[in-house]
Each structure stands twice: as structure tokens, then as C-alpha cells.
C-alpha positions in Angstrom: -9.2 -2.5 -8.1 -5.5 -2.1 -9.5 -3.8 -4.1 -11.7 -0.2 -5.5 -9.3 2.5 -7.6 -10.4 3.0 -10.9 -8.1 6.0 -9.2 -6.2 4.0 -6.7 -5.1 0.8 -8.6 -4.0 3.1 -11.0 -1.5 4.6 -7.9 -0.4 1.8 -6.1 -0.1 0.6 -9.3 2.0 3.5 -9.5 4.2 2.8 -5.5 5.0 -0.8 -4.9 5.0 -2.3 -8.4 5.8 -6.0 -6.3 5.9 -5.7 -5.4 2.3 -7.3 -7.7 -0.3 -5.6 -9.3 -3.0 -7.0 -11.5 -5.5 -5.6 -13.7 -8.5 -7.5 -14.1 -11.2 -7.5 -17.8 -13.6 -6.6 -20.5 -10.1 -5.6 -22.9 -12.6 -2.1 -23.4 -13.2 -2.2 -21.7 -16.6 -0.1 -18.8 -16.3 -2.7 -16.5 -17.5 -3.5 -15.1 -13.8 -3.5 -11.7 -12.6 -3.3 -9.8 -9.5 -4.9 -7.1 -8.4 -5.5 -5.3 -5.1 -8.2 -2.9 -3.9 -7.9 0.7 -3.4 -6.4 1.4 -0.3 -4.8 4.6 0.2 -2.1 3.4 2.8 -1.3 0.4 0.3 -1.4 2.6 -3.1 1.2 5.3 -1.3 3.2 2.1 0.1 3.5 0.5 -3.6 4.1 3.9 -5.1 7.2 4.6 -2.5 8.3 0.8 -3.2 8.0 1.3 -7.1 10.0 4.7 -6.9 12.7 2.3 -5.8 12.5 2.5 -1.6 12.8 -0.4 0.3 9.5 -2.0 1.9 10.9 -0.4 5.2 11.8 2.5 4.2 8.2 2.9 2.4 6.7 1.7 5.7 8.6 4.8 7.5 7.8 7.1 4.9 3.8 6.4 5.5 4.1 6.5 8.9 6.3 10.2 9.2 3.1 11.4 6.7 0.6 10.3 9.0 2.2 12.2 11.9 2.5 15.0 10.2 -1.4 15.0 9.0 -2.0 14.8 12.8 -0.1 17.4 13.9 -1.5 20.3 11.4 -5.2 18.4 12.3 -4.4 19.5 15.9 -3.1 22.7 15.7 -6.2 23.3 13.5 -8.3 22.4 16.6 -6.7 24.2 18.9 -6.8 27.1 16.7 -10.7 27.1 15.9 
């Protein structure tokens, strides 16, 4: 689990609806804290969104890496 800030848990809600998120102290005490599991899509998704990308944009940027994996994964097939 990673420590996340409460703009990035709804966005990572919004995005990735799969990924847990929980908040810690459900009172209305103002000592809570969010944190998110360890999912590599969502960890490179905050990481492009902290760098100062737009949620899209991080979203796009995912996606063109996962392509890309694909492609070298089939050539490597095709090759052995």
C-alpha cells in the first residue's frame, strides 16, 4: 500500500475503478489518510500525473507503453 493524497485517490477512482483505495479514521476528524494498493498501471498513471501531465495525457502515455511492450513481445516470438 502507498501513501496518496485525496486528489489523487478520486482520480485514481474516476480512472481505474478496479484499483482499491481506502481511507483510514471514517470519522469526520480530519486525521484520515489515503492510500492505494500496488498496481503497476495506477503507480505509472500517478507518477505521469505527479510529473505534471494531465489525467488524459497520463492515460495515453500508459496505453502507447503497453503497445510498445507488445510489439517487442511479438517480434520476440516470431523470432524464437
Amino acid at each position: 500500500m502507498i501513501a496518496i493524497n485525496k486528489n489523487e485517490a478520486s482520480l485514481l477512482r474516476e480512472y481505474f475503478p478496479h484499483v482499491h483505495v481506502t481511507r483510514t479514521m471514517k470519522q469526520k476528524s480530519g486525521r484520515h489518510h489515503y492510500y492505494c494498493e500496488e498496481n503497476k498501471r495506477a503507480m505509472a498513471f500517478l507518477q505521469n500525473v505527479k510529473s505534471g501531465h494531465s489525467p488524459a495525457v497520463a492515460m495515453t502515455m500508459i496505453s502507447k507503453k503497453n503497445v510498445q511492450r507488445k510489439n517487442v513481445l511479438s517480434k520476440i516470438d516470431r523470432e524464437g
